[in-house]
N, C-alpha and C positions, 0 to 999 in steps of 0.2 A: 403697704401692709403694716403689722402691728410692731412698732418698735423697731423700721428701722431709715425711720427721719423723715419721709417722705409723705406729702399729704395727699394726694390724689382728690378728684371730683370728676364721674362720672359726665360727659358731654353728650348734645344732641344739637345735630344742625339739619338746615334743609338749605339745598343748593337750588334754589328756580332754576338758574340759567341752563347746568346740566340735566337737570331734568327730561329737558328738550332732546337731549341727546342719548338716546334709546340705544341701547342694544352695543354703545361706544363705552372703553373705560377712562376711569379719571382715577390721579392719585390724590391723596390726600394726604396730609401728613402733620402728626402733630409734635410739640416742642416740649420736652418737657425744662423749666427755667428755675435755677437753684436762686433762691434771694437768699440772702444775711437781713442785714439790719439796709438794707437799699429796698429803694422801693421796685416793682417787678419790670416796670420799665429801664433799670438799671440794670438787673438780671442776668448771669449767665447763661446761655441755649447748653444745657448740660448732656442732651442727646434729642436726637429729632426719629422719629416710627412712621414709615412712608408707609399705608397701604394702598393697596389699586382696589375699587370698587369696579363692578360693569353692573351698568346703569340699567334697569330690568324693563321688558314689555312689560306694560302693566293696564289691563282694563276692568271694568267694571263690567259684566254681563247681566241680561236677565231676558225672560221669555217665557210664553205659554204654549202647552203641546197641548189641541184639540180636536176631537172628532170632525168630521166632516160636516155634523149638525153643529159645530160651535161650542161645543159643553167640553170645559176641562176634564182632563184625566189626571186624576192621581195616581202616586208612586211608579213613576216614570222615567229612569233614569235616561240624564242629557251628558255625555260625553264632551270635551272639548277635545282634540288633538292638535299638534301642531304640522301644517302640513308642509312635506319637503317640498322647497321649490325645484329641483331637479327633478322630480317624478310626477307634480301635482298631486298626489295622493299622499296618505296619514304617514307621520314620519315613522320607520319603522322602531326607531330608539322608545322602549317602556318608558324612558323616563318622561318622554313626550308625546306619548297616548297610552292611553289619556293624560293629558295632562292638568282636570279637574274633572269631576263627574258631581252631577247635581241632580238633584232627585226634585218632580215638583210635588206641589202640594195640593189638597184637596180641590182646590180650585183650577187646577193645572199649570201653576207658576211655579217658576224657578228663578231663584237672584245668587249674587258672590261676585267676587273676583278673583283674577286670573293673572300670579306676577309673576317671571319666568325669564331666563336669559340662558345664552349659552357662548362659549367663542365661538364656535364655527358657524353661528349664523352672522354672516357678512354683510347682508340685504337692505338697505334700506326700509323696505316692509317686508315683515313675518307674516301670514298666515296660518288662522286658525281654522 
């Protein structure tokens, strides 16, 4: 902030490797390092901010809803939920049905994506 010592810069990373690992958390954590007249590799670690991330299902969707003659329908809403694996059916939690809703369009398509996590899904694979 303004005036009082500190300089900050905004970061952005991307981790491939955990990427892979869906639905698991990772910590991450950053350093903040006090220099003088030393260069930042000589640096004091003046305080370290661990956060946990859980690492999101994430897909890309798309699809056409058509008559039985073939001909798309417009304004047709497509629902995603996410479905419990103890019941097989829609989970009953709002916040995860719907968990996106997509309307098609005049030609009968719909596109988007769909990123979503929660702790208590355990599974190796979610269904949606």
């Amino acid at each position: 902030s303004t005036g009082c010592g500190r300089i900050s810069k905004h970061i952005s990373f991307t981790d491939k490797e955990s990427s892979k690992l869906v639905g698991q958390t990772r910590e991450y954590a950053i350093r903040a390092i006090q220099t003088t007249n030393k260069s930042i590799s000589d640096g004091d670690v003046t305080s370290v901010t661990v956060m946990p991330y859980r690492i999101p299902f994430y897909v890309q969707v798309s699809g056409t809803v058509k008559t039985g003659s073939g001909t798309g329908v417009d304004n047709v809403r497509v629902y995603f939920c996410h479905i419990d694996p103890a019941t097989g059916r829609n989970d009953v939690n709002l916040a995860f049905c719907p968990l996106q809703v997509f309307t098609t369009d005049k030609r009968g398509q719909f596109e988007g994506e769909i990123r979503v996590s929660d702790p208590s899904w355990t599974n190796l694979f979610e269904y949606f």
